[in-house]
N, C-alpha and C positions, 0 to 999 in steps of 0.2 A: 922522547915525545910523549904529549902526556895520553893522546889518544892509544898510543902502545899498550902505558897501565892502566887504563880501563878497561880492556876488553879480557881480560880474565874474569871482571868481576860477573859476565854475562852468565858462564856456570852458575852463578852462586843464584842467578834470576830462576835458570830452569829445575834445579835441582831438588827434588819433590814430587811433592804432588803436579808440578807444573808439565814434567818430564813423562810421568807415569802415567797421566789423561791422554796425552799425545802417544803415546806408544798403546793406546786402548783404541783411542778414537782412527789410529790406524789399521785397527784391526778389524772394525765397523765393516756393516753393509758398502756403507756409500762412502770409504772412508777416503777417497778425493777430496770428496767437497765438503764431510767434515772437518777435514787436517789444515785444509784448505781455510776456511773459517776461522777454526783453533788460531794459527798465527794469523792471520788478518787481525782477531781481537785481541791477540799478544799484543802485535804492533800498536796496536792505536792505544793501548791503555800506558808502555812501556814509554810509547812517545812524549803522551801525555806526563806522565811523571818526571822524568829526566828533564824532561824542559820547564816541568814548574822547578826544578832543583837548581836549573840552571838560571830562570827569572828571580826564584829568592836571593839566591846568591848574588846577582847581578845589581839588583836594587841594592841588598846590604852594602856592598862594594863602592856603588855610585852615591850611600848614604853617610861615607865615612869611615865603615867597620873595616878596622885592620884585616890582610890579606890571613895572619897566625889565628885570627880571632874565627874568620871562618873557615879554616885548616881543622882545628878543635873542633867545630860545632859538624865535617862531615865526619872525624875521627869517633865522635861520640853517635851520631849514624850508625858508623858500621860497626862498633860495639855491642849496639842494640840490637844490631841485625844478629853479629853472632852470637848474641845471648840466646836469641827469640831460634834461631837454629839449634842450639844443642839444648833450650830446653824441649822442643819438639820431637829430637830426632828419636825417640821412641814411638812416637805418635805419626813415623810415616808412612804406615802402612795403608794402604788404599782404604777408603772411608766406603763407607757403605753404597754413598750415592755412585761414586765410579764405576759400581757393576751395570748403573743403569745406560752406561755410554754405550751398552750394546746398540740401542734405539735410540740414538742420537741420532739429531735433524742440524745441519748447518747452520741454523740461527739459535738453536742452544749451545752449539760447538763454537759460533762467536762469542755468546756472552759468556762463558765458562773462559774461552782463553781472556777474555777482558779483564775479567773478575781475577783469574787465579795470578795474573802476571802486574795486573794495576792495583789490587786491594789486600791483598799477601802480606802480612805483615813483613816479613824478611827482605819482600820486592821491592815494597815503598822505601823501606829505610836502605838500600842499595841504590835504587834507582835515582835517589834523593841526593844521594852520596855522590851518584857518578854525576850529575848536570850540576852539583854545588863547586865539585872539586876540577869539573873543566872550565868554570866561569872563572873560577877564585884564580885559574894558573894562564888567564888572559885565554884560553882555545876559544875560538869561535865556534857558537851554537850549531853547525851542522859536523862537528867533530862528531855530536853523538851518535850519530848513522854510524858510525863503523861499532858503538855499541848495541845498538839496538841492532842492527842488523845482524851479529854474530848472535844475538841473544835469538833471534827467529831462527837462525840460520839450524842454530842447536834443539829449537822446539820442533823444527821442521824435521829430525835427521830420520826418527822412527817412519815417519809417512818416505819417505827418497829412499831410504832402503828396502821399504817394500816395491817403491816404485821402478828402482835398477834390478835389485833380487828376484823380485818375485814368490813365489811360494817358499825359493831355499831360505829366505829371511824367518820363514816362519817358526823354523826349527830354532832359532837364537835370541828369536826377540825376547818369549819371557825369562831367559838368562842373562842378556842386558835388563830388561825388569827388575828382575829379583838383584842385581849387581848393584844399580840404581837406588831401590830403595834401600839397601843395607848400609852402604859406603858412601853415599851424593853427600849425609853429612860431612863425614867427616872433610871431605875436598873441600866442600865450603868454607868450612870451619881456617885449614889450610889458606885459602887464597884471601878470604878475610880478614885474616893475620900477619897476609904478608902485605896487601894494601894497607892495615893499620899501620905497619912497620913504617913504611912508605912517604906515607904523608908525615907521619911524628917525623920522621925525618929531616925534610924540610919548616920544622918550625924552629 
């Protein structure tokens, strides 16, 4: 089922900077209805992309372009994706502006998840990937709810474990942080490669 093999690629959405503001902004004053915020604008920008991946591809589809021809064109997607991954993965270390998530307000905790899950370079070319490559294999457009929703599910996790833990989370969280930022590439890199496998496959 093809909605099966998309929902791996949801890691490769959070894996970053995307994962490490969520595990910050849970740690916030207000970090409810920051975290809260955070995925609200995950969702809408995630949405957004995946469904224009899935209308490109739909229109190519309904305009003639062979089913191999846009197989190719998400395979060369998620290439670019893991190009844009391992040349960064030096560069994942929290950016300077992150430490300001201290005093973060809920309408900057939505437009940061909007921005880091819909304008990411690595997200677009994922997200692109996963709504081209559900069109191109006939799924119907709400197939991608099971990704995008595993994709919030995973942005969500740091704020739910604080929320079942409570303070015992707080001894672990910056050891999933530091785990996060050291090794998320390389997984990415992994699931990537084995979606690229995937679709070549089929061509």
């Amino acid at each position: 089922m093809t909605l099966a093999k998309l929902l791996p690629l949801s890691f490769v959405m959070i894996a970053g900077p995307q994962i490490l503001s969520a595990i910050f902004l849970a740690t916030t004053e207000r970090w409810k209805a920051n975290s809260a915020a955070f995925v609200a604008g995950a969702g809408v920008s995630v949405s957004i992309v995946a469904t224009l991946g899935y209308l490109l591809s739909t229109g190519a589809s309904d305009g003639g372009t062979p089913k191999t021809t846009l197989d190719v064109i998400v395979i060369v997607l998620l290439v670019a994706a893991a190009i844009h991954k391992f040349l960064t993965r030096k560069q994942s270390k929290p950016p300077a502006w992150m430490g300001k998530l201290e005093e973060a307000k809920p309408k900057g905790a939505f437009k940061l998840g909007f921005l880091l899950l819909g304008v990411f370079p690595s997200d677009i070319l994922t997200a692109l990937a996963v709504g081209g490559y559900a069109s191109s294999n006939g799924e119907p457009w709400w197939h991608l709810a099971g990704f995008v929703g595993l994709t919030l599910l995973l942005i969500a996790l740091p704020a739910l474990t604080i929320l079942v833990l409570g303070k015992r989370a707080e001894s672990f969280m910056p050891k999933v942080r530091d785990w996060m930022d050291n090794n998320s590439w390389v997984i990415s890199e992994i699931v990537l490669g084995l979606f690229i496998a995937l679709v070549a496959s089929n061509l």
